[in-house]
Every structure is written in structure tokens, then in C-alpha cells.
N, C-alpha and C positions, 0 to 999 in steps of 0.2 A: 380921126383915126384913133383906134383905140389897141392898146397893147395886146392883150386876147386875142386881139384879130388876126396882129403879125404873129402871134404863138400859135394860130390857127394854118395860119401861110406855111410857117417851116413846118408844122407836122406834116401836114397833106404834101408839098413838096418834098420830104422824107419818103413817106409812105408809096405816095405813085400815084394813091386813087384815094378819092373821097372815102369810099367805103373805111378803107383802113386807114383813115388819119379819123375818121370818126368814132370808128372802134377802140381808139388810143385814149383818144381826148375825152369818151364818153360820151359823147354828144351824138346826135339822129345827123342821118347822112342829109336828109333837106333842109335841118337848120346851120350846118357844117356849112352847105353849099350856097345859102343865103349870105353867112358870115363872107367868107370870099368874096363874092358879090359886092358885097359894102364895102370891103378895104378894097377893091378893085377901083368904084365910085369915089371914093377917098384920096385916091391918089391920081384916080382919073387916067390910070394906063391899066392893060390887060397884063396879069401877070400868069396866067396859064391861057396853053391853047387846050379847046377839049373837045375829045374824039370820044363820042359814047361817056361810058364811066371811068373812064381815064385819063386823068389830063397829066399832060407836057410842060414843062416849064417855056414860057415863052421866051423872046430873047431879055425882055426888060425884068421878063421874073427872075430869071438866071441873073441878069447883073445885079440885082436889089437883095438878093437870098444873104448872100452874107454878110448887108450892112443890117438886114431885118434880124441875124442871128446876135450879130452885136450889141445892136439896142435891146435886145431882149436879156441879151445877159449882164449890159449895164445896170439893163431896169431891175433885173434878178440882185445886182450885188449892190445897188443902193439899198432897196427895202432889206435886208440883211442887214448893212452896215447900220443903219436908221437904226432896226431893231436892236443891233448890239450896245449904239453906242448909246441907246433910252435908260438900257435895261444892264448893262454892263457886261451881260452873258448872251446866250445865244440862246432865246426864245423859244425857238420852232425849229426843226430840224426835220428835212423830207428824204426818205431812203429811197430810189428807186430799182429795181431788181426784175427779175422774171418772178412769175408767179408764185410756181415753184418754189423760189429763195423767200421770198416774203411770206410761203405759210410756213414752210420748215426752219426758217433761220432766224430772217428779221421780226416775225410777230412775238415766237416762243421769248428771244432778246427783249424787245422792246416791253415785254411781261415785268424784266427783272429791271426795267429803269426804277429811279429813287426819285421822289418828288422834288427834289431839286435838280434833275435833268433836264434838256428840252421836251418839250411836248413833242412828241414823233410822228410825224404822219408818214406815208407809201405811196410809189408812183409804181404802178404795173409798168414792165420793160419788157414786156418779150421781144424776141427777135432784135432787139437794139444792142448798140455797145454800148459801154459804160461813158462816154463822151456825146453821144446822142442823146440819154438820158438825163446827162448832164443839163444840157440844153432845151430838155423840156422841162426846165425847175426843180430836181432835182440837189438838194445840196452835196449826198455821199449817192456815187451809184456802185450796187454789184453789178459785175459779171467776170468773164472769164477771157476779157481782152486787156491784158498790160497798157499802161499808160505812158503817154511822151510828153512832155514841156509843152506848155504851161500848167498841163495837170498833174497831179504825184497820187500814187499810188501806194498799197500795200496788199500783201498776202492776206490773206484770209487764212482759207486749209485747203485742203484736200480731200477731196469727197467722193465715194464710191457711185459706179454705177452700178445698179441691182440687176439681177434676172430673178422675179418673183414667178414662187414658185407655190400651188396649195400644199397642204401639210401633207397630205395624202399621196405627195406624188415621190416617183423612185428617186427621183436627187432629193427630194428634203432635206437628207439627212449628211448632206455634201456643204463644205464650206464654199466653194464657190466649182465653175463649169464653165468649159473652155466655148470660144466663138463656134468650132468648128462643129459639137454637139447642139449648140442655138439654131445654129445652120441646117439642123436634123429638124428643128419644129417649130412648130405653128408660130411667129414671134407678134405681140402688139407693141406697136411703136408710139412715140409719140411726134406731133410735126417737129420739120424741122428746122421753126425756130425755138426748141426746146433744148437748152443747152446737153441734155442726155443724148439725146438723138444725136446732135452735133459730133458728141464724141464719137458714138456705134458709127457715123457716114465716116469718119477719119481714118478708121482701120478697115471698112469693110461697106464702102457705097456701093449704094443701087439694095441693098436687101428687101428682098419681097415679103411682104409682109400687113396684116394687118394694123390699120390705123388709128389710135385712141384721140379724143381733142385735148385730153391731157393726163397727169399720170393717175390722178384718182381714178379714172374712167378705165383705163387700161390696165388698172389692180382688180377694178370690180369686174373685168372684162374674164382677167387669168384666173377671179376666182370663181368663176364661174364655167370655166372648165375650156375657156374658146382659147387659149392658148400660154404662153410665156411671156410674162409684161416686159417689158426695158423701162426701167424706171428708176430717178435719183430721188423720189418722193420717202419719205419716211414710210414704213411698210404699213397696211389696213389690211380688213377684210381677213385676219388671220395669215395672212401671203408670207411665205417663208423667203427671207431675202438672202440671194447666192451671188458671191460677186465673180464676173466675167473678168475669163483671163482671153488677151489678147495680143499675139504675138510675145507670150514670154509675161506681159505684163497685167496689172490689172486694172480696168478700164476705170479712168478716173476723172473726175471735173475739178479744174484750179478754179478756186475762185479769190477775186483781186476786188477790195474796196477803193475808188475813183474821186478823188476830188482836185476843185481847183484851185489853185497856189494864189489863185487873185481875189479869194472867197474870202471876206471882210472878217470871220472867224475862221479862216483855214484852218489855224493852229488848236481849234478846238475842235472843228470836223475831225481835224487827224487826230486827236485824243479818240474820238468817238470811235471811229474804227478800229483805231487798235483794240479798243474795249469790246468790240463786235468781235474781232480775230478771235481774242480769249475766250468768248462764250462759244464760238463755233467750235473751235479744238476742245472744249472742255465737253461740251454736248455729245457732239460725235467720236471723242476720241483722237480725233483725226489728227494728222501733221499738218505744219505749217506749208502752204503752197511754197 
């Protein structure tokens, strides 16, 4: 039995289906479905039942899920501690985030590290909390879900969502446009495990509307004339960004950095993010969530 394999088990058992614990992990769905297979053979019990491309946790997968999540996060906080206590600092350092936050936040950041920082690497999180990505290796995760014991948290900022607009069109010249005029036109959205999207469904689900696979796609989409982006991406394609007022207020993403209080460098993860907070409020302007 090999560790990867049980980090292959929780994803797919997160996820629902092969397809989308393979699309996490990076990996092709038939060598994803081989891996399982082997840790199956491994332990010598069935831990999914599978109906077509979907599988169920079985009963023995359901009872072993959260001794697999454990040893993973042991094995996560040995090789950390290994690391710190080689090296006397903290190594290596993995942010996980949505897409989105890792090209606009965490990459432009990780530009301004100093060569005596951790070396930084990224874990794509769409759709996930920030304690899901925890547990897929992760050391610091963004998102926009608060944290409860064992993990600690902090603010980040507070971050606008755009209604991008061409230069050419009659709001351009408007600092931001109410839901109920969105509601007049054509909108692209983006899915919604896009933390933007999450906010627009909070004040106003079910909007019809067309679909972008994410927000470059649905900047390139409004500028080209097919409608109104909904986007918390840094603006392109010349897109003039208007921020949506909603119910009185203006529509906005908290975002909160996640770690764990049992993480062999906690104390320096949580340096680290604070040092993320500053660069995001300095960047954007923005308040403190």
C-alpha cells in the first residue's frame, strides 16, 4: 500500500466520480481507476461500489475514509516536520486556492518572495473548502469558508465582483450598476464552483444566463460583444470593470487564509499569510475581510 494511493481514495471519495477526482489529481481517469483497483487488492476489501462512472462508497470505504484521511495528514505533518527540523525553517510551502486566486493573488505574491523564503508551490481548489484542500497537501488554503478548531485562520480582504463591460458600451462610464439592470442583459457567468458565481447565486439564484468555463473565457466572451461578464478576475481584453450593487450593497468575495494549528511550522505558515493579507490589501486596495 502505498500513500498516493490512499490520497487517491479521499479525493475520488470527495469528488463522487473518477472523472472528477482525476481532474483534481491530474491524472487520466483509466490510470486514477487502475490506482483504486490496487489499493482495493491491497487491503483486500472493496471500498467503492460502482454503478457506471460513479461510484458509492461502500460500507467498509465509508468506515476506513477517515482513518485514510488521518494517516494522510500524519504522513503530511511528518515530512514537514522532517523538513523543518533538517533545515531549521520551512522548506517548501504549497498554497492551495481556486484558480482564479492563484493567477490573481497567490502567483503575482509569490513573484515578491525573497530568496530566503520557502520555495512555493500551488494546489488548484476549485469547488473545495479551504479544510478539503487542506487535506489534499496543502500547507496554507484560500477560500471564502472560516475556519473551526483544529484549524486557525485569518482575513485576507475583500474583493469585488466585476460586471465587465467593453469600453464602448453606455455604462462604461459608470462606477458600478445595480443587479436589477444585469437582470436587463444578456449575463456570462461562470460555474458554480467559482467562488464569484457563489456570491451572484446568494443574492439572486437560478439567473439565466450564459455559461463561461472560467472568467478569462467570459471577458473574451463580453468582449466580444456576446454579453455582460460576472467576473472577480483582474480585468483583460480592455473590459471596463463596474462593480454590482446588490440589495443596497456591493457584491463582494471574503477571502480567509486556512491552516493547521498541528502543522509542524504553524507558526510560520501563519507568518506567511499574514504576509499574503498585506500584499492582497496593498494590491487591490481592498479592506481587510
Amino acid at each position: 500500500m502505498e500513500l498516493r494511493h490512499l490520497r487517491y481514495f479521499v479525493a475520488t471519495a470527495e469528488a463522487g466520480t473518477v472523472s472528477g477526482a482525476a481532474t483534481r489529481l491530474h491524472l487520466t481517469q483509466p490510470g486514477l481507476s487502475r490506482q483504486l483497483r490496487q489499493l482495493e487488492k491491497d487491503l483486500g476489501v472493496p471500498l467503492f461500489d460502482r454503478a457506471g462512472s460513479r461510484l458509492e462508497l461502500s460500507t467498509t470505504g465509508r468506515a476506513l475514509l477517515p482513518q485514510a484521511r488521518d494517516l494522510l495528514q500524519r504522513a503530511d505533518a511528518l515530512r514537514v516536520a522532517a523538513s523543518f527540523h533538517a533545515q531549521g525553517r520551512l522548506e517548501r510551502l504549497t498554497i492551495g486556492a481556486p484558480t482564479v486566486t492563484l493567477t490573481d493573488v497567490v502567483a503575482p505574491f509569490i513573484a515578491t518572495l525573497a530568496p530566503d523564503d520557502p520555495t512555493t508551490d500551488v494546489l488548484g481548489a476549485d469547488g473545495l473548502s479551504p479544510v478539503e484542500t487542506l487535506r489534499l497537501g496543502a500547507d496554507l488554503a484560500i477560500g471564502t469558508t472560516p475556519a473551526s478548531p483544529p484549524f486557525h485562520g485569518t482575513s485576507l480582504a475583500v474583493l469585488p465582483v466585476w460586471a465587465y463591460v467593453p469600453a464602448g458600451h453606455p455604462w462604461a462610464g459608470r462606477a458600478a450598476v445595480t443587479l436589477a439592470e444585469l437582470l436587463t442583459q444578456t449575463l456570462i457567468l461562470l460555474p458554480r464552483t467559482f467562488t464569484a458565481r457563489q456570491a451572484l447565486d446568494a443574492v439572486m439564484p437560478g439567473i439565466s444566463a450564459v455559461e463561461a468555463a472560467n472568467g478569462t473565457v467570459a471577458q473574451a466572451l463580453a468582449a466580444a460583444g456576446r454579453g455582460i461578464a460576472i467576473a472577480s478576475d483582474d480585468p483583460r481584453f480592455g473590459l471596463v470593470p463596474l462593480g454590482v450593487e446588490a440589495n443596497g450593497r456591493r457584491l463582494s468575495i471574503r477571502l480567509v487564509a486556512v491552516w493547521d494549528s498541528r502543522h509542524a511550522a504553524a507558526t510560520t505558515v501563519g507568518r506567511f499569510a499574514a504576509r499574503l493579507g498585506r500584499f492582497v490589501r496593498d494590491r487591490y486596495g481592498a479592506p481587510a475581510a
